[in-house]
MISEDO-564576 format. One record per residue: x, y, z negated of N, C-alpha, C in turn. Coordinates in pm, whole numbers, plus 50000, padded with zeros to 5 digits. Each point is the difference from the previous one (the first is absolute). Layout:
BEGIN
XYZXYZXYZ;...
REM end
This chain:
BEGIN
617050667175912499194987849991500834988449944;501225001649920501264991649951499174989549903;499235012149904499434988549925498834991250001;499715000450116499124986649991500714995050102;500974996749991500384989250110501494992249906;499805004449834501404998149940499284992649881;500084990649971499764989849957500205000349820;501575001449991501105001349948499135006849862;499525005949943499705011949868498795004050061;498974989949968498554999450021499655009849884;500164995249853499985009349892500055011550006;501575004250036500295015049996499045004750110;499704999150083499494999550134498505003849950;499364991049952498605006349939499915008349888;501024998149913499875011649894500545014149995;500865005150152500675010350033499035002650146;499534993650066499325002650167498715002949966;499825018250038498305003549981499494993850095;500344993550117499244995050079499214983249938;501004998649911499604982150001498184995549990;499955007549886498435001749967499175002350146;500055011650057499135001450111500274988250129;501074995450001500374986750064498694986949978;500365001049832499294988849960498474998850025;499395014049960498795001250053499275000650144;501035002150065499365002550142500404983550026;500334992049926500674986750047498564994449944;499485003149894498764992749929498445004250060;500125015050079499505003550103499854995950108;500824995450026499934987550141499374986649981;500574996749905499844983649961498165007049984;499315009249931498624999649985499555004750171;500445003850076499205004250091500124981450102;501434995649975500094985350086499134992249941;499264997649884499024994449907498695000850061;499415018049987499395000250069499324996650190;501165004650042499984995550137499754984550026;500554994449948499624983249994498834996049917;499225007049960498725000149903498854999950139;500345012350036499315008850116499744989650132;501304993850016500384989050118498964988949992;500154991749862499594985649943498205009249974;499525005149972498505003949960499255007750126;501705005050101498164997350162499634987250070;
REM end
């Protein structure tokens, strides 16, 4: 879990880490479900 906690070679880091991508999406996955949930909240 070194590299996400290493700051240092963000670059190399996304262009060598198969994970980065699925990181990113489950990160843009969240942000849509916290969207929704506060949609859901504010419209009962």
């Amino acid at each position: 879990m070194r590299w996400i906690v290493e700051p240092s070679t963000p670059n190399r880091l996304s262009s060598l880490n198969p994970f980065s991508s699925q990181i990113k999406f489950s990160l843009l996955v969240a942000n849509l479900v916290r969207l929704a949930i506060y949609g859901v909240i504010e419209n009962a």
